[in-house]
MARMIVO-464263 format. One record per residue (C-alpha): residue in three letters; x, y, z. Coordinates in steps of 0.5 Angstrom, whole numbers, plus 500, padded with zeros to 3 digits. Example, Ala and Ser with C-alpha at 12.3 -4.5 7.8 and 13.67 -1.06 7.14 Angstrom:
<pts>
ALA525491516
SER527498514
</pts>
This chain:
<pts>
UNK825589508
UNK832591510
UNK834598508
UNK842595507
UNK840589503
UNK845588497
UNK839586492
UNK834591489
UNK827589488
UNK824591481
UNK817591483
UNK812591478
UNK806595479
UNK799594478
UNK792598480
UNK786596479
UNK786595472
UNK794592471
UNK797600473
UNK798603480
UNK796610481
UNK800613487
UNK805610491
UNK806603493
UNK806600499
UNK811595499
UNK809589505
UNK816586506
UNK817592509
UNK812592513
UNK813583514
UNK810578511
UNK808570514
UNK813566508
UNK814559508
UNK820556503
UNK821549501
UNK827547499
UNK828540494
UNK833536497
UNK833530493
UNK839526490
UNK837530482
UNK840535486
UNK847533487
UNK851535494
UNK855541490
UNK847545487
UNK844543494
UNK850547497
UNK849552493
UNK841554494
UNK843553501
UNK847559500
UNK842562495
UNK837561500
UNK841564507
UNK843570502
UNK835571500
UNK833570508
UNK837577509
UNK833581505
UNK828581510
UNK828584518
UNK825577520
UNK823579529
UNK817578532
UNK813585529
UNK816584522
UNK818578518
UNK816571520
UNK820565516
UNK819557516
UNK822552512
UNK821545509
UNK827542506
UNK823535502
UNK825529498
UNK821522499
UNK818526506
UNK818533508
UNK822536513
UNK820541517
UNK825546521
UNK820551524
UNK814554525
UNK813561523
UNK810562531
UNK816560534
UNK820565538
UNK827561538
UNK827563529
UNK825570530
UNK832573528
UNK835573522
UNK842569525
UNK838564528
UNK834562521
UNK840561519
UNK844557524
UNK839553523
UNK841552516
UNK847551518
UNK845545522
UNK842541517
UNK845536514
UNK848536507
UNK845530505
UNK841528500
UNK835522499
UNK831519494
UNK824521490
UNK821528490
UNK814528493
UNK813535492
UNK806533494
UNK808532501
UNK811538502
UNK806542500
UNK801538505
UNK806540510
UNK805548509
UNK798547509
UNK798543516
UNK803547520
UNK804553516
UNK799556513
UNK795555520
UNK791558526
UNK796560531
UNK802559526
UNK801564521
UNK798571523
UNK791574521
UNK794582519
UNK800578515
UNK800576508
UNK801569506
UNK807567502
UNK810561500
UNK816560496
UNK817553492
UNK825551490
UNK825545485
UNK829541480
UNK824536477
UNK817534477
UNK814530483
UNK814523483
UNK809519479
UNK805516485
UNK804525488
UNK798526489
UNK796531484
UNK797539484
UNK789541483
UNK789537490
UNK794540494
UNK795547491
UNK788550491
UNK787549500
UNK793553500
UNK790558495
UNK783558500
UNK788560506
UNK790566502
UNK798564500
UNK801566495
UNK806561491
UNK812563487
UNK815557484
UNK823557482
UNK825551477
UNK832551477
UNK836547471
UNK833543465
UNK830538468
UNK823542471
UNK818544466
UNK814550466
UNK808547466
UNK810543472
UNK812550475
UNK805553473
UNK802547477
UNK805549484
UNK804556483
UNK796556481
UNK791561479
UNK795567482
UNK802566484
UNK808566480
UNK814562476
UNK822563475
UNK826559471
UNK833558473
UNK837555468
UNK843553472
UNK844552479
UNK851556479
UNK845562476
UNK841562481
UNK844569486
UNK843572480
UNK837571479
UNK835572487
UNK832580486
UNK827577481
UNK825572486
UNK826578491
UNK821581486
UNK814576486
UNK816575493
UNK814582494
UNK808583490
UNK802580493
UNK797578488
UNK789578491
UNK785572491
UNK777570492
UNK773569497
UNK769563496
UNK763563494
UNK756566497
UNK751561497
UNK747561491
UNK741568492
UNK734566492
UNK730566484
UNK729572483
UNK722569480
UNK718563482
UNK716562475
UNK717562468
UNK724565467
UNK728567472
UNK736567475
UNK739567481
UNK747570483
UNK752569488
UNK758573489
UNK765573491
UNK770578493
UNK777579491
UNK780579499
UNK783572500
UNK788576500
UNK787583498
UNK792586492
UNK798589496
UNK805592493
UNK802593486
UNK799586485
UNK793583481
UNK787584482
UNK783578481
UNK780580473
UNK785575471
UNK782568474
UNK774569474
UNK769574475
UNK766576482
UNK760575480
UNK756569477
UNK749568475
UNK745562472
UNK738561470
UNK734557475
UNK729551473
UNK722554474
UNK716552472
UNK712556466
UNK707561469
UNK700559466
UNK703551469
UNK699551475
UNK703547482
UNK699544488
UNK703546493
UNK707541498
UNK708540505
UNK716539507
UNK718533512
UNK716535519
UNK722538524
UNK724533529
UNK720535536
UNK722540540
UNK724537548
UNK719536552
UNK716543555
UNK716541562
UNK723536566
UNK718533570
UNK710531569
UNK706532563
UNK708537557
UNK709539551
UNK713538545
UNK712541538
UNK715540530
UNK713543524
UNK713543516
UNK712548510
UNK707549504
UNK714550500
UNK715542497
UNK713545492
UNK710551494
UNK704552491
UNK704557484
UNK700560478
UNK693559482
UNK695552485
UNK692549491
UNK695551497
UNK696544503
UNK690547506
UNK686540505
UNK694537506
UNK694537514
UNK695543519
UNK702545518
UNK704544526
UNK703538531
UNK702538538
UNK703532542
UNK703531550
UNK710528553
UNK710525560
UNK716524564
UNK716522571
UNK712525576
UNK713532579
UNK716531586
UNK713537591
UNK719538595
UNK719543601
UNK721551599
UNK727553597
UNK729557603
UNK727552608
UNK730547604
UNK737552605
UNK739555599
UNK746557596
UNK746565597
UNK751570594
UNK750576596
UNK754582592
UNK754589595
UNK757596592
UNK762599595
UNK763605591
UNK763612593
UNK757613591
UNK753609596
UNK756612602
UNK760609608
UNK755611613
UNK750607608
UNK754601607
UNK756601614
UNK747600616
UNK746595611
UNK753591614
UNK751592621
UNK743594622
UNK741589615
UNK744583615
UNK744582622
UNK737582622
UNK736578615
UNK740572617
UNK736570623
UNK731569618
UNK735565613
UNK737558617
UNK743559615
UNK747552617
UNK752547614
UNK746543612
UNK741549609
UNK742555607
UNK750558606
UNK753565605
UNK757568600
UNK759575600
UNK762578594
UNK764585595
UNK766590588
UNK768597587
UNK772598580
UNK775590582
UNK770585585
UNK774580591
UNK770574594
UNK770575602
UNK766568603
UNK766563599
UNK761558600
UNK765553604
UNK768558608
UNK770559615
UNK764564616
UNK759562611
UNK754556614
UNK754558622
UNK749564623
UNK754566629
UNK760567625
UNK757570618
UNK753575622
UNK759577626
UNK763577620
UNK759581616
UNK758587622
UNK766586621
UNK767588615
UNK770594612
UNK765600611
UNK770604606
UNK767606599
UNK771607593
UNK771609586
UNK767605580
UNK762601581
UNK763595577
UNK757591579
UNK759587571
UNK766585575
UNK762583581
UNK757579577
UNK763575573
UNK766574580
UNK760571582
UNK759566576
UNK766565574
UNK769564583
UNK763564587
UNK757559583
UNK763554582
UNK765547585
UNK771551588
UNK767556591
UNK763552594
UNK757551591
UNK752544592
UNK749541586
UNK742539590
UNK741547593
UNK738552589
UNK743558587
UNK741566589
UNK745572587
UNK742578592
UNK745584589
UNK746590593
UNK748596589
UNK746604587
UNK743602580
UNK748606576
UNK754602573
UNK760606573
UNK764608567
UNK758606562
UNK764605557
UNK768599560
UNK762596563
UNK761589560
UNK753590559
UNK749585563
UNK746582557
UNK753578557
UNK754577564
UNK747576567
UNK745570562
UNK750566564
UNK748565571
UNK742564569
UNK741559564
UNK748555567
UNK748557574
UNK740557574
UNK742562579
UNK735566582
UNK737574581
UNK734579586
UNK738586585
UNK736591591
UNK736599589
UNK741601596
UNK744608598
UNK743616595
UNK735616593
UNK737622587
UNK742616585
UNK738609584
UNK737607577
UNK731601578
UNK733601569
UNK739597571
UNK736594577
UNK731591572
UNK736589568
UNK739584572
UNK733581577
UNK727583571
UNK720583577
UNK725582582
UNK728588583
UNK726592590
UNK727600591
UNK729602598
UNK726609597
UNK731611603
UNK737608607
UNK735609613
UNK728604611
UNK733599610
UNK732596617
UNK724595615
UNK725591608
UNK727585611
UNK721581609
UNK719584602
UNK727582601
UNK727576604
UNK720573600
UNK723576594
UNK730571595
UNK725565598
UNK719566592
UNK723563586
UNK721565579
UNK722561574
UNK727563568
UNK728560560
UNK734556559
UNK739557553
UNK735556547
UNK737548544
UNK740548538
UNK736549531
UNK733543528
UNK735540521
UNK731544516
UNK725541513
UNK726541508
UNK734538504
UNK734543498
UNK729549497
UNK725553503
UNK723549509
UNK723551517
UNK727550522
UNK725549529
UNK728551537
UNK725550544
UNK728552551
UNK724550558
UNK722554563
UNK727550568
UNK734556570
UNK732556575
UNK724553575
UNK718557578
UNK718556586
UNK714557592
UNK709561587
UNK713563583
UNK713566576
UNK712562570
UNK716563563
UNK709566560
UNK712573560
UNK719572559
UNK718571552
UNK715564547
UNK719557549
UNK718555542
UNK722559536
UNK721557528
UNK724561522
UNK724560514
UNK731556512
UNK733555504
UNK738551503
UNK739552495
UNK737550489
UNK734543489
UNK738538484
UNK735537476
UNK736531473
UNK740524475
UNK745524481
UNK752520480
UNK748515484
UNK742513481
UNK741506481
UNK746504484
UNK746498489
UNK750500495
UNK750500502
UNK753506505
UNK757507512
UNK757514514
UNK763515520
UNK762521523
UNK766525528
UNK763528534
UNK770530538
UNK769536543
UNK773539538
UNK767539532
UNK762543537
UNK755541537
UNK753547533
UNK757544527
UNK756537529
UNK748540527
UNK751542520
UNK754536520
UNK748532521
UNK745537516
UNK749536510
UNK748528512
UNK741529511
UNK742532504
UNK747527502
UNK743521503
UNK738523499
UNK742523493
UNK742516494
UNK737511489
UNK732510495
UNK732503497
UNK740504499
UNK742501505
UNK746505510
UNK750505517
UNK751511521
UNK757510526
UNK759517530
UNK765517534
UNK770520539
UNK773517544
UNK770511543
UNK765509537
UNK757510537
UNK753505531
UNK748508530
UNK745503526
UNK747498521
UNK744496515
UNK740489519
UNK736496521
UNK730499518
UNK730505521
UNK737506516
UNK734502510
UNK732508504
UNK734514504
UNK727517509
UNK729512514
UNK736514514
UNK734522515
UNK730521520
UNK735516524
UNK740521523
UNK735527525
UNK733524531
UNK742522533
UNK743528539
UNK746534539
UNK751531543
UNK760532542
UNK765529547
UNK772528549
UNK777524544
UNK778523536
UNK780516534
UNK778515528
UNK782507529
UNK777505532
UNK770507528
UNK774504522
UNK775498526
UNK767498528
UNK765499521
UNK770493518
UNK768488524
UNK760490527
UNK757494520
UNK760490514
UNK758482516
UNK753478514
UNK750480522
UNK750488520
UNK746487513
UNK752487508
UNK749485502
UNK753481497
UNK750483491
UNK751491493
UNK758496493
UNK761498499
UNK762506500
UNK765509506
UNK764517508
UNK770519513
UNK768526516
UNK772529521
UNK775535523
UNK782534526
UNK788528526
UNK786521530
UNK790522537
UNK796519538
UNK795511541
UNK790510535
UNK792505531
UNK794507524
UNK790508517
UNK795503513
UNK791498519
UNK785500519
UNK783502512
UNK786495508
UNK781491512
UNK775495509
UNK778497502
UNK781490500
UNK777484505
UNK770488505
UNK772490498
UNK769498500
UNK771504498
UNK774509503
UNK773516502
UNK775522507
UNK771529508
UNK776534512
UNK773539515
UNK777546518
UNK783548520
UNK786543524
UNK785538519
UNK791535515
UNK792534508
UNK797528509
UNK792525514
UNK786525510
UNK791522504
UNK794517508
UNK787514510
UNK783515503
UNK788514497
UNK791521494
UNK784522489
UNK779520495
UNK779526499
UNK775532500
UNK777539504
UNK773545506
UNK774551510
UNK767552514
UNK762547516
UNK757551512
UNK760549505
UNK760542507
UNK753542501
UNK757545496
UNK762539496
UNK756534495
UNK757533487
UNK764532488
UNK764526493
UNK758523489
UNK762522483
UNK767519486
UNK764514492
UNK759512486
UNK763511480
UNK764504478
UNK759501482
UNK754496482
UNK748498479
UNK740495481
UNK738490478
UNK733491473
</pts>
């Protein structure tokens, strides 16, 4: 806050307990994220709105609005908002050109006051990642003359997303036509409220404004999930927690005391303790992939005795079948091709240049060693091609594999002897590493899809500084496991010096020691045979199955294969390297007691699913997770259609398949969708696919039964779709179904989801992980005043 500033703010102070002790830190000074939006709608009149205009271009000067300090933006709104400015733009970081830009607005005003809207267009482009700033506090300032018009959607929808991004709103009522009521609305849980009774009051009142501004008032985190029982029968509670940090009390604000604890505790539904309870098993895990790419493997699914587990001398699933299967996969049959070296490889080699190798070193191993190294490597255009990466405290790419010197024995040899045997500080074999993975192993650089891919390391073993370096556990995987690239590391240069810890940690077995440079010139053939007999290496790991089980404990299981790259020339296999198959305990809350909104309710249900690369596959699986669990709170003959979308809809299936006919079907139909993200979101066409392909007498659509849409997505259809006033009446209106839409994340917008749902018909939520706990909420909304079972 500007020291000069004519206006004095009174700040109210608060400690932990409603009194601060010690000093205050005012945020202000220290600059703030506010957004302000001004009413522009004709109750105003063109004399008050020049007036706030006025009031708003003298508050605006009791912040230091600059890059490090006070960011601004504002929305002017009446029928549809208006927004200047970001809070990330350069152009507004300068108190003179927020105010100019003022000055450049029009004075006139328009019809309807859809305070809703404006309060959306906060959400969606000020209050959000890449706009506001993470250390900064979140302020919104609201400027209103009247309540917004009847068709709004209402404040408990528009105002608590703002609230879980951590904004603090004021909300000014100026005038006798604004009800403390409505103003106490827009400020919610935690903000504050002016009144102003005349317009030709509102500079006076501008230090109180000033004032709430300036106090930021803290606010709760979400919810943990609940905690587990604390007993497993009889009498029993479990706990969640939440923290007062969203955002945290500055400048004498609140705690958060006054809007509900940070703890609560419920009873959980066990069974009596002398009530005996066989034990169950879950539903089985989807299979694990195939253990081998080619020929006959393995896959594998398991289950838990914990639905329910067994309790007070009950039976366990011993009689009920083993809690593991095994089934053998075939695939095509396994092709021996020749070994890899006579096949030629893509050969990057990586040579130390630091001080410590020595230049007599280096220069017997360009000189003496590759010479006689290459003549046994068939290099040619067709076989085996070079690529030398040398690295000191920087990495440079001498020979690209599409280089001039690099598939000629000739040519690569005399370059290599030409190259300059100086030495220099540092030795950052992480550098060299990311060059290889990040220039060499690249289409630019050269490298074939149909040729193995080797590193060949050369380095005194001990990375220098120890503080900078990226450790090899980040740069050594991704060569393997995307690159499949086959590590060898050669320990070379001062004997006192070589650390064959490092060398292990970057080629594991196929590290070689050279007890003294001048035996270099002998290694050849050990050397070469480690570079041509490829050891194979796992792959990432695949994403984590469904849990088994949909509320409770269950188990969740991932594989990898044996194939980055796979084993060689008599190789190694992965025996050693760890198991291929993974399994952990999951929980995913408490199960649900009593009658769902849904029970006995006849309705065919449309899931449209967004699976856009922005989505990313780990959130597609939550998402698939949450879908398991949602159907399930469905009467189990419901009939369901799953479409998945990005750049072009995927019917996964209609009502017409059985696979998606009952709850069970369903779960295992969408269990089975891969774990798969694309380019593109049009959601158009998705919604076109479930009016013209699932909703048809061909697709299945019952007449006797309801018609409920559930639209998940995580952003705004991309420009060319068509738009939802379009895309949803032939749905809502000819197919009689009712719509409804899950936003998830950040770059979800409010008015987006409003526009395609209707104001009371959507969801929102922050995380992908929270999706579960909105699950109740949507059910009372899709399966209210639907058709029910006949009896």
């Amino acid at each position: 806050m500007k020291r000069n500033s004519p206006l004095v703010a009174i700040m109210v102070m608060a400690s932990i307990y409603g009194t601060v002790k010690g000093e205050v830190v005012n945020p202000c000074d220290d600059g703030i994220d506010l957004g302000i939006i001004v009413d522009r709608s004709k109750s105003v009149g063109k004399e008050n709105f020049l007036i706030v205009k006025a009031a708003v271009k003298n508050f605006v000067d009791n912040f230091d609005i600059q890059p490090d300090r006070t960011h601004l933006s504002l929305i002017f709104f009446a029928g549809s908002p208006l927004h200047l400015f970001n809070l990330s733009d350069p152009n507004y970081h300068s108190n003179k050109a927020v105010k100019d830009a003022m000055d450049n607005l029009p004075d006139r005003l328009y019809g309807a006051t859809r305070t809703d809207l404006a309060l959306m267009k906060a959400h969606d482009h000020l209050f959000h990642p890449g706009q506001d700033r993470r250390k900064r506090p979140n302020v919104l300032l609201v400027l209103t003359d009247g309540a917004t018009a009847s068709e709004s959607a209402p404040y408990s929808e528009t105002i608590p997303p703002l609230e879980d991004k951590g904004v603090n709103i004021i909300a000014v009522g100026i005038g006798k036509g604004i009800k403390k009521e409505e103003l106490e609305n827009i400020a919610g849980e935690r903000g504050s409220v002016v009144q102003v009774a005349d317009f030709s009051l509102l500079a006076s009142k501008l230090s109180e404004i000033l004032a709430d501004v300036c106090i930021i008032n803290g606010g709760y985190t979400h919810w943990s999930p609940w905690s587990e029982c604390s007993a497993t029968c009889g009498e029993g509670f479990r706990t969640r927690f939440r923290n007062c940090s969203n955002p945290e009390p500055m400048g004498g604000g609140k705690n958060c005391d006054e809007i509900g604890p940070a703890e609560e505790q419920e009873a959980c539904d066990l069974p009596a303790c002398d009530l005996s309870v066989d034990g169950g098993y879950t539903r089985w895990t989807t299979w694990t992939k195939c253990s081998k790419t080619c020929g006959t493997g393995t896959q594998i699914r398991v289950r838990t005795c914990t639905s329910p587990p067994p309790n007070a001398g009950g039976k366990n699933c011993d009689d009920l079948g083993e809690p593991q299967e095994v089934k053998k996969c075939k695939l095509p049959k396994c092709v021996k091709g020749k070994s890899p070296c006579k096949e030629g490889l893509d050969l990057g080699i990586l040579i130390d240049r630091s001080l410590s190798i020595r230049p007599r070193n280096l220069e017997r191993l360009l000189k003496v060693f590759f010479p006689k190294f290459f003549k046994r490597m068939s290099i040619s255009k067709s076989k085996t091609r070079i690529g030398i990466i040398k690295y000191d405290k920087s990495a440079t790419v001498f020979a690209p594999f599409n280089g001039p010197n690099s598939n000629s024995l000739k040519k690569a040899t005399a370059f290599v002897q030409g190259l300059d045997p100086s030495v220099y500080l540092q030795t950052r074999t992480d550098k060299g590493l990311i060059a290889a993975y990040k220039e060499l192993f690249t289409r630019k650089g050269g490298d074939r899809n149909k040729r193995q891919n080797v590193l060949l390391t050369f380095t005194d073993g001990r990375a220098w500084p120890r503080r900078r370096i990226k450790p090899f556990s980040l740069t050594v995987p991704p060569l393997r496991e995307k690159k499949k690239c086959h590590m060898v590391a050669v320990g070379y240069g001062v004997p006192t010096k070589l650390n064959m810890t490092q060398l292990q940690e970057i080629a594991g077995d196929k590290a070689i020691l050279v007890p003294r440079p001048r035996q270099i010139r002998k290694m050849v053939g050990k050397i070469k045979k480690a570079v041509c007999q490829i050891d194979g290496g796992y792959s990432k790991w695949s994403q984590w199955s469904l849990c088994s089980a949909t509320c409770g404990v269950g188990v969740k299981v991932r594989s990898r294969t044996c194939t980055a790259p796979p084993p060689r020339k008599k190789g190694k296999d992965c025996s050693k390297l760890g198991d291929g198959v993974e399994t952990v305990e999951c929980n995913e809350g408490e199960c649900p007691t009593g009658p769902t909104p849904c029970n006995k309710k006849n309705l065919d249900v449309c899931l449209i699913v967004d699976a856009s690369l922005s989505v990313g596959v780990q959130n597609f699986v939550r998402v698939k997770s949450f879908l398991v669990q949602f159907v399930h709170q469905f009467e189990p003959g419901t009939h369901f259609s799953v479409i998945t979308f990005s750049g072009k809809p995927h019917v996964q299936c209609k009502f017409s398949d059985s696979k998606c006919q009952g709850t069970d079907n369903t779960h295992d139909t969408i269990a089975e969708i891969p774990d798969r993200v694309t380019w593109g979101t049009f959601t158009d066409t998705a919604l076109v696919a479930a009016d013209q392909i699932v909703y048809t007498p061909e697709g299945g659509d019952r007449p006797d039964a309801s018609n409920v849409v559930v639209v998940i997505t995580d952003g705004k259809t991309m420009r060319g779709s068509q738009p939802f006033n379009v895309t949803v009446p032939p749905l809502r209106e000819g197919k009689k179904a009712k719509v409804l839409a899950f936003g998830v994340g950040p770059s979800i917008r409010e008015e987006d989801l409003n526009e395609m749902a209707g104001e009371s018909n959507w969801f929102y939520v922050d995380e992908f992980v929270d999706m579960k706990y909105r699950i109740r909420d949507i059910l009372g909304v899709a399966c209210n005043n639907t058709a029910t079972l006949p009896q």
